[in-house]
C-alpha positions as CSV (number, residue, x, y, z in Angstrom):
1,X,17.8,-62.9,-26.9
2,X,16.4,-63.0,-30.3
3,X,17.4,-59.8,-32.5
4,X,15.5,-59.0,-35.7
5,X,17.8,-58.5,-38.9
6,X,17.5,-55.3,-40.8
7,X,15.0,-57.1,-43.3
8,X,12.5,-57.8,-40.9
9,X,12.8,-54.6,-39.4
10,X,11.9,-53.1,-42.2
11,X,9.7,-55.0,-43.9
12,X,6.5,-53.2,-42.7
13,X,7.9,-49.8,-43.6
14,X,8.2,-51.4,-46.9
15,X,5.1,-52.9,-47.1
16,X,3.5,-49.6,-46.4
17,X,5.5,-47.8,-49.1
18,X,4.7,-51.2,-51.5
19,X,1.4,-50.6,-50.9
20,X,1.1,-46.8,-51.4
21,X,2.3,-47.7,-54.7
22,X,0.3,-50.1,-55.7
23,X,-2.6,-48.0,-54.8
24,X,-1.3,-45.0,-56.7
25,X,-1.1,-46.9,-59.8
26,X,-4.4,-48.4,-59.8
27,X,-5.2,-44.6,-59.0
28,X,-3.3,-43.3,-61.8
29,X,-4.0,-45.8,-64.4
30,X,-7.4,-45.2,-64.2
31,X,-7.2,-41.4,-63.8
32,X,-5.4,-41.3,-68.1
33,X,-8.1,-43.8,-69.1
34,X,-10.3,-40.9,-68.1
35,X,-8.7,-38.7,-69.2
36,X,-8.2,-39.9,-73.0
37,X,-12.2,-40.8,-72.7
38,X,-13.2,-37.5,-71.7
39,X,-11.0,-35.5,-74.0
40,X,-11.7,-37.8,-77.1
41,X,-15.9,-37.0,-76.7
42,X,-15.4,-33.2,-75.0
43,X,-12.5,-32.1,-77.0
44,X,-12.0,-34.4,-80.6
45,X,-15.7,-34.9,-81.0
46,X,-16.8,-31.8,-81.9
47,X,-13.7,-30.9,-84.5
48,X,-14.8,-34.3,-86.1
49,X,-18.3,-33.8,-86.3
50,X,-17.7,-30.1,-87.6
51,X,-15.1,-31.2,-89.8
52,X,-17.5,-34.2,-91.4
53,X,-20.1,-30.9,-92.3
54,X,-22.1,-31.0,-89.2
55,X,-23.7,-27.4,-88.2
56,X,-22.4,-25.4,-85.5
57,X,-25.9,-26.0,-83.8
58,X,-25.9,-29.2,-83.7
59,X,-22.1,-30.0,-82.6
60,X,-23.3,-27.0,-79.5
61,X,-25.3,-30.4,-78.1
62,X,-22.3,-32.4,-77.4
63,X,-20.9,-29.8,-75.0
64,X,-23.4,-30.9,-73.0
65,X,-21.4,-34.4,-72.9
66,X,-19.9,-32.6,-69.5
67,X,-22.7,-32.2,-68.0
68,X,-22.4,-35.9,-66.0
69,X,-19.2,-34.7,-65.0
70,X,-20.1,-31.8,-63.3
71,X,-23.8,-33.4,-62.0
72,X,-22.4,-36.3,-60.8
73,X,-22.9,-35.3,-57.1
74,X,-26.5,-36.2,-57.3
75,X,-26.1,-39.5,-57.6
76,X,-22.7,-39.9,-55.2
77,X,-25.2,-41.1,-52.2
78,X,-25.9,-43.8,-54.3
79,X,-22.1,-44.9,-54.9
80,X,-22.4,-44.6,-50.7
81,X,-25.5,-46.6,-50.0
82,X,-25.6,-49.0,-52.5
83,X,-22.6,-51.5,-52.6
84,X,-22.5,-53.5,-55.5
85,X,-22.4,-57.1,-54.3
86,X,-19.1,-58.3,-56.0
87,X,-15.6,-57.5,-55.7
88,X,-15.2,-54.8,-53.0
89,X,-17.6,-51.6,-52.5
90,X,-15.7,-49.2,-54.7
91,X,-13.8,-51.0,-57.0
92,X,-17.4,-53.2,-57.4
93,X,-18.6,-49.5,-59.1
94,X,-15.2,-48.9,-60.7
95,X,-15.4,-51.8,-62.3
96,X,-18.8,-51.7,-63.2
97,X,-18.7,-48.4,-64.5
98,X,-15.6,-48.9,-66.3
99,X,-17.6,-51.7,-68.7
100,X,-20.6,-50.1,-69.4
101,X,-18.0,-47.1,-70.9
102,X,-16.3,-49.8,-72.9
103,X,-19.4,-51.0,-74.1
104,X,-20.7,-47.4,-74.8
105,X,-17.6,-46.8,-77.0
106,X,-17.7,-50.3,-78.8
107,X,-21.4,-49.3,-80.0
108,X,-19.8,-45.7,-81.4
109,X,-17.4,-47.4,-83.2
110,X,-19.7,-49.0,-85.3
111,X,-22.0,-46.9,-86.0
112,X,-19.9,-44.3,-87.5
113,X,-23.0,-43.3,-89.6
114,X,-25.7,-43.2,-87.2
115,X,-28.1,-40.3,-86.4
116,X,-26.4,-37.3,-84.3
117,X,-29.5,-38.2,-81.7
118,X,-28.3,-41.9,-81.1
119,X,-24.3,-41.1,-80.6
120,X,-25.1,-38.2,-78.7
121,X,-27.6,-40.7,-76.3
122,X,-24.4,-43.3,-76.4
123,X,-22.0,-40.4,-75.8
124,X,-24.0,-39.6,-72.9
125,X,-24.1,-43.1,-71.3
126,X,-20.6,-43.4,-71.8
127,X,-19.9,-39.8,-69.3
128,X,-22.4,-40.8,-67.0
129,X,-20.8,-44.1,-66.7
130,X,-16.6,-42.3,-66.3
131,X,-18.6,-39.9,-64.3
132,X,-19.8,-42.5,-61.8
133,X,-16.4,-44.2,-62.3
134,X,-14.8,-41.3,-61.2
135,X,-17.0,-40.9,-58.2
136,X,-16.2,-44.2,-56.9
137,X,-12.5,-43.8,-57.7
138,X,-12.2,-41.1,-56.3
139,X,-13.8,-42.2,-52.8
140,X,-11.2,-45.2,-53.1
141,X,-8.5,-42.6,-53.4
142,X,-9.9,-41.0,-50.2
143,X,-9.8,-44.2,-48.1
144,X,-7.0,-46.0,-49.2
145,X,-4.1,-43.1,-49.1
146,X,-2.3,-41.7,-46.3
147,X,-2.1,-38.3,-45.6
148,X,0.9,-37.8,-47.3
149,X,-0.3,-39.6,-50.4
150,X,-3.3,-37.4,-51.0
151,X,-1.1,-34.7,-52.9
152,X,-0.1,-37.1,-55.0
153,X,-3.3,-38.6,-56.0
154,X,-4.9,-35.2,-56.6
155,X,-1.4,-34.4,-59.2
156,X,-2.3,-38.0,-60.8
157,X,-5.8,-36.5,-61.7
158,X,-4.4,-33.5,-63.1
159,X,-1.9,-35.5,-64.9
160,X,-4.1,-37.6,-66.3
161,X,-6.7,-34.5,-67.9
162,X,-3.5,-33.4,-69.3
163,X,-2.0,-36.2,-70.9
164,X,-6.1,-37.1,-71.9
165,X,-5.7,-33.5,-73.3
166,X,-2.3,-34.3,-75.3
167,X,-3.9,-37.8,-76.1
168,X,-7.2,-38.1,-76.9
169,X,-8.0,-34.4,-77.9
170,X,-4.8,-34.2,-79.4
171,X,-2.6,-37.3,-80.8
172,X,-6.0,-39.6,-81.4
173,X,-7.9,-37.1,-83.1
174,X,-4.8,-35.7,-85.3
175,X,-4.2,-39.5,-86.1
176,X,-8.5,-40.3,-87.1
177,X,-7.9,-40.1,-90.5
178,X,-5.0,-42.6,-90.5
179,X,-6.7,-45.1,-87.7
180,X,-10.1,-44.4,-89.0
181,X,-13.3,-43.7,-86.4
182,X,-14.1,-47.6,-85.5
183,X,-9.9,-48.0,-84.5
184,X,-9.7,-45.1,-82.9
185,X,-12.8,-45.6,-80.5
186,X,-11.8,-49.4,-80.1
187,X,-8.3,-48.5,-79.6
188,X,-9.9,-46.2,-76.7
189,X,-12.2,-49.1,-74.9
190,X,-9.4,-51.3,-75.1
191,X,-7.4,-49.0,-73.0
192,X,-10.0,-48.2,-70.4
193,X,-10.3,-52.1,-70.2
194,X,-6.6,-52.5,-69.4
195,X,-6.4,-49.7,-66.9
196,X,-8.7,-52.0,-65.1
197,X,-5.7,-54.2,-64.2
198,X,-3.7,-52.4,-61.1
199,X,-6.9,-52.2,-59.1
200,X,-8.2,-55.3,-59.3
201,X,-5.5,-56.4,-57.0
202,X,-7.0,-54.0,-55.0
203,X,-10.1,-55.9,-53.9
204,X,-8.7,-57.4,-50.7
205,X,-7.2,-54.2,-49.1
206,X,-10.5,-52.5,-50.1
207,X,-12.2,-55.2,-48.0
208,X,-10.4,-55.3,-45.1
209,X,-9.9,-51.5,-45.2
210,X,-14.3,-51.4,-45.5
211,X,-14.2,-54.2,-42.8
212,X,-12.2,-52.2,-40.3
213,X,-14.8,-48.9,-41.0
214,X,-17.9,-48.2,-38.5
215,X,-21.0,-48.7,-40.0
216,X,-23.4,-46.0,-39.5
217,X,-26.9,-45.4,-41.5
218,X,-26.7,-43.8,-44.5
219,X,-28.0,-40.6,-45.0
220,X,-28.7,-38.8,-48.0
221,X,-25.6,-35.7,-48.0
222,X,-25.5,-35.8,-44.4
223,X,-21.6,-33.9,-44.9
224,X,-23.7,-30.7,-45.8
225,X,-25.9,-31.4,-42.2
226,X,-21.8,-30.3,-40.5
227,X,-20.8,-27.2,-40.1
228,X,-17.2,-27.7,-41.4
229,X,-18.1,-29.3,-44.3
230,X,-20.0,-26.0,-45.7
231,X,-17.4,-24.4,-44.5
232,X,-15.5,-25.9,-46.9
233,X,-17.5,-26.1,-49.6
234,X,-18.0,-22.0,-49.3
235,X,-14.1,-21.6,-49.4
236,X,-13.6,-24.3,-52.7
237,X,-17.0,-22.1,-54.4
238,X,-15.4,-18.5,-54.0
239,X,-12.2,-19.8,-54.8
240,X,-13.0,-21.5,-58.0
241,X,-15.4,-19.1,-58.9
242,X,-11.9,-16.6,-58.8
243,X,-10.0,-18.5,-60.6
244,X,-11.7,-20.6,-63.5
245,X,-12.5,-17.2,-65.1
246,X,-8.9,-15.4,-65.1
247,X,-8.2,-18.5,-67.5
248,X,-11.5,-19.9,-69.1
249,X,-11.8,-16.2,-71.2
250,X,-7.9,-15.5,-71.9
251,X,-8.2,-17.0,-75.4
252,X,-10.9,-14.4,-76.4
253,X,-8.6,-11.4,-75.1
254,X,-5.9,-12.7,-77.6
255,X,-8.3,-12.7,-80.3
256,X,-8.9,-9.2,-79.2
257,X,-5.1,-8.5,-79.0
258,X,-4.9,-9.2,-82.5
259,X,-3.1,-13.0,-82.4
260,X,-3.6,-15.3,-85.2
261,X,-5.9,-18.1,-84.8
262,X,-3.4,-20.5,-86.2
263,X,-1.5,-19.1,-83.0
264,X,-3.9,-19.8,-80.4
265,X,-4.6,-23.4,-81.5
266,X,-1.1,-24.2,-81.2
267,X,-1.1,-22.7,-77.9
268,X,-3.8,-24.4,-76.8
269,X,-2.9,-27.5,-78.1
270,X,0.5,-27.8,-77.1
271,X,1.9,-25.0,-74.2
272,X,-1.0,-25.4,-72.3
273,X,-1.5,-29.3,-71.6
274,X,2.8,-29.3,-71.1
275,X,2.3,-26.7,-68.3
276,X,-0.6,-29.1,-66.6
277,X,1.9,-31.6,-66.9
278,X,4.7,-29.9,-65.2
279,X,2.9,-28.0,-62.2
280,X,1.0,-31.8,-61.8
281,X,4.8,-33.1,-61.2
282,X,5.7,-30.2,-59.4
283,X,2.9,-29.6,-57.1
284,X,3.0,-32.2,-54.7
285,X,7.1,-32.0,-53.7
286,X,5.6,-28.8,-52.7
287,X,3.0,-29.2,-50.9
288,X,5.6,-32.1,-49.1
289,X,7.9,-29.2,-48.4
290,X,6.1,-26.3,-47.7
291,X,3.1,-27.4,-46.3
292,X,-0.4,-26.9,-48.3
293,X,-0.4,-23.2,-46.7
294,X,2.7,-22.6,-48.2
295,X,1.9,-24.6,-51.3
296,X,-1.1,-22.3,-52.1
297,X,0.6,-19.0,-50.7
298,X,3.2,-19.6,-53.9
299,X,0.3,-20.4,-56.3
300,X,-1.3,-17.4,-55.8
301,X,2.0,-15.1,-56.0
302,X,2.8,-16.8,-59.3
303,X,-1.1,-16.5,-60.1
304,X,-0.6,-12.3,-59.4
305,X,2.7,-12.6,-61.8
306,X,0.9,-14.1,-64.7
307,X,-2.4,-11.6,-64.1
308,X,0.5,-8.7,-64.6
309,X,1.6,-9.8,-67.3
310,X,-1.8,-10.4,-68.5
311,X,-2.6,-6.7,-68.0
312,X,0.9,-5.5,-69.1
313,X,0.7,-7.5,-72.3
314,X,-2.5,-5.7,-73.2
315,X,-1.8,-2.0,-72.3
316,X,1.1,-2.3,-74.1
317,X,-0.2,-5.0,-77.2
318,X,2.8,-7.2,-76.6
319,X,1.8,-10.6,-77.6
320,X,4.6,-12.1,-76.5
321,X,3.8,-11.4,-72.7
322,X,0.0,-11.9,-73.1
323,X,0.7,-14.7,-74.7
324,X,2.7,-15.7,-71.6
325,X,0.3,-14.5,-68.9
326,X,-2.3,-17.0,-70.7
327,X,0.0,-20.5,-70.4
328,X,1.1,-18.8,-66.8
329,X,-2.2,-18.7,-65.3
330,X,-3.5,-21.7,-66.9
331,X,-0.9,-23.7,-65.3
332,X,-1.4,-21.9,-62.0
333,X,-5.0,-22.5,-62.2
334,X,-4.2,-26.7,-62.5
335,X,-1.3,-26.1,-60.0
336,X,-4.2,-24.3,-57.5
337,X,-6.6,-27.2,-58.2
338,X,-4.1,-29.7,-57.0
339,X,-3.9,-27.9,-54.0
340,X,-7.9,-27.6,-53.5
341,X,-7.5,-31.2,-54.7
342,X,-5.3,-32.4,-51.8
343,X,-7.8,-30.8,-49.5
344,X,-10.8,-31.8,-50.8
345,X,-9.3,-35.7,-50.0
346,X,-8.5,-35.0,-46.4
347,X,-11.9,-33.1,-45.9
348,X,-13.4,-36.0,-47.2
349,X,-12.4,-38.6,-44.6
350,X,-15.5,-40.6,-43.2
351,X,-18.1,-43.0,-43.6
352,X,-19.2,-41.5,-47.1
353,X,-16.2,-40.4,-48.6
354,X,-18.0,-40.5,-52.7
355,X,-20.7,-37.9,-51.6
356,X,-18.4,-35.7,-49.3
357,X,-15.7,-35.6,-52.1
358,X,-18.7,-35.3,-54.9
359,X,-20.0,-32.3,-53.1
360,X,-16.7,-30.5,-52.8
361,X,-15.4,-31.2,-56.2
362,X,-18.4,-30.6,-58.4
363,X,-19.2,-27.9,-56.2
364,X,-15.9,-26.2,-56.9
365,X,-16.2,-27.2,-60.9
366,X,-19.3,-26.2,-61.1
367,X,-19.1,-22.7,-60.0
368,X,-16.1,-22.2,-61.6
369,X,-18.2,-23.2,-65.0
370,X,-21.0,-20.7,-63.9
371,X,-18.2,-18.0,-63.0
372,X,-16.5,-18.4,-66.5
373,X,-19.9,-18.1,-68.1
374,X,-21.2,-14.5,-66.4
375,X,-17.1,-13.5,-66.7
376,X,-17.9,-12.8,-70.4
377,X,-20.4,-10.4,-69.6
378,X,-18.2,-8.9,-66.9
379,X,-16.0,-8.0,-69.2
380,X,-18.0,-7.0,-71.7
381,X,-19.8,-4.2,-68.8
382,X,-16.0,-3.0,-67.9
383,X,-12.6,-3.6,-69.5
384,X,-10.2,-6.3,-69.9
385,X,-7.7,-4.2,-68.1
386,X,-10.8,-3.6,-64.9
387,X,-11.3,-7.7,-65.3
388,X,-7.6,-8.6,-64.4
389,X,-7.3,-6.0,-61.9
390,X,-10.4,-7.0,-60.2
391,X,-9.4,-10.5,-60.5
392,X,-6.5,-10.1,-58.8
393,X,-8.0,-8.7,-55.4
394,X,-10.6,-11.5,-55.5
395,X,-7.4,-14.0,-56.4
396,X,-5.7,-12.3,-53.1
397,X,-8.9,-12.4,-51.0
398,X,-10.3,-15.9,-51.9
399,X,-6.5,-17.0,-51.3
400,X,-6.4,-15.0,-47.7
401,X,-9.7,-17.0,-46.6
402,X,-8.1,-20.5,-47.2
403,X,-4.8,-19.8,-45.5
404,X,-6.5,-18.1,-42.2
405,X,-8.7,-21.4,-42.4
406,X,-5.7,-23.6,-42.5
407,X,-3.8,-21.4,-40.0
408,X,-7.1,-21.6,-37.5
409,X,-7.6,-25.3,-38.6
410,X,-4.2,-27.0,-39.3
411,X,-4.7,-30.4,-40.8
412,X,-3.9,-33.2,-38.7
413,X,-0.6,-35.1,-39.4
């Protein structure tokens, strides 16, 4: 009788694992390309333009640089329907994408001294293209992880917005006078072009993967024609629309408190983007050990810690803990979206997985920008103190909804 050795027994236990690694890497590389991309033109654009004597109205346009980001859902069915006829049917779109952003950035660089109209119509190409990029990455993160892999690919994005943070808001634009605008924008495309690398040796286990798929017509958002999809998307809108606010306005209430500007830009510049990184590393071991119930039961408790010290810190003007409560509940808030992140990957399971994930996630973003935006008012109608306590029962309640969902509706293994 022929016996296998213990290499050829496990060989296809480590060929799974060597290819869940070589997925997340493509997944991962891409994901800080991103990230540096979007913070350079969100976050160091408008300190450069302001600090090169542009007026506050007209650095207020390039906010709406996000806009693609957040839109990008519209144009998802297309990502679904429309193949593009090289490479493999996602990575065809990353890679596509991925150039037109490189050649976006390229122009910028040299045209340092062009009219605010033409690098805000360049700045605009170049989201809509990472916007698209991130659509069709973002479907290829949905079909070509297992289960277990999906909380770590929604820490990678997280990851990724927080070292883009710490780079290219932070570390690229601090360095602009030394590199000088054309370096630092070339120095940019030249790293979205190498991220490229990991998943091009993707392409063949995209193909089979979309070979082994049934092929159904496509219909334009046919996930919002189920049930359980708006379900979901109901659940990831109240949540969001809880939490973006009870860390989108903290900054103001500091400035209220009394702390020093010099203070908050330190803070926000440095405390902040180190807690995204740690909850991004931390996250997923827990959602591994505890389940995503028991995942987002923990967020939340640690989400009603930071929200009393929030209110504590301002009753009794303590900086210190307000101070606290502000990095505390911004890092919850990326710790909570790795959680809805996770989910929004398993929910998004089928034939189009870039308009089912679209849908979800710029749903969730979305209302948590619109939330942030009326929160001011809130606030402004009650009290800070009324705000946190208010948020806190909407934190509980939103948080109570998801985990009788997952109790009703366990995910399968």
């Amino acid at each position: 009788m022929q016996t296998q050795t213990p290499t050829q027994t496990q060989t296809p236990s480590q060929g799974r694992r060597q290819g869940e690694r070589q997925v997340l890497l493509a997944i991962g590389m891409l994901y800080i390309g991103f990230g540096v991309m979007v913070a350079l033109l969100q976050g160091g654009l408008p300190p450069i333009l302001r600090a090169r004597g542009l007026s506050l109205e007209q650095i207020g346009w390039t906010f709406a640089l996000y806009l693609p980001i957040g839109l990008s859902f519209l144009w998802a069915p297309l990502v679904d329907r429309m193949p593009i006829p090289w490479l493999s049917p996602r990575i065809g779109w990353i890679v596509a994408a991925q150039l037109v952003a490189v050649a976006g950035l390229c122009a910028v660089a040299y045209l340092e001294t062009a009219p605010l109209g033409l690098l805000f119509g360049l700045g605009l190409l170049v989201a809509m293209a990472a916007a698209t990029m991130d659509l069709a990455l973002d479907a290829l993160a949905v079909e070509l992880t297992h289960a277990d892999g999906k909380p770590l690919a929604a820490s990678l994005k997280l990851a990724a917005l927080a070292l883009g943070a710490l780079l290219g808001g932070g570390v690229l634009v601090a360095a602009l006078d030394r590199l000088g605008w054309q370096s630092t924008f070339l120095l940019v495309a030249a790293f979205l072009l190498l991220s490229l690398g990991p998943v091009l040796g993707l392409v063949q286990r995209e193909r089979a993967h979309s070979a082994r798929q049934p092929k159904s017509p496509p219909q334009w958002f046919a996930c919002l024609r189920q049930a359980p999809m708006r379900h979901y998307l109901a659940m990831l809108v109240v949540a969001a629309a809880v939490i973006f606010p009870l860390s989108a306005l903290n900054r103001v209430m500091l400035v209220d408190l009394g702390v020093p500007m010099e203070h908050i830009a330190w803070l926000v510049g440095t405390l902040q983007p180190v807690g995204l990184l740690v909850v991004a590393l931390v996250t997923t071991p827990l959602i591994r050990q505890l389940g995503h119930r028991g995942a987002l039961l923990l967020m939340a408790a640690a989400g009603a810690l930071c929200l009393g010290l929030l209110l504590l810190g301002h009753q009794q003007r303590m900086q210190a803990l307000a101070i606290a409560g502000t990095v505390g509940m911004s890092t919850v808030v990326g710790g909570l979206m790795v959680v809805y992140s996770a989910l929004i990957l398993r929910w998004s399971e089928g034939p189009q997985a870039a308009t089912s994930y679209a849908v979800l996630f710029c749903g969730t973003r979305l209302s948590g920008i619109v939330a942030s935006m009326l929160a001011g008012k809130l606030v402004a109608l009650l009290s800070w103190p009324w705000f946190y306590s208010l948020g806190l029962l909407a934190l509980l309640a939103s948080t109570a909804w998801l985990l009788l969902h997952l109790r009703r509706s366990p995910l399968p293994a």
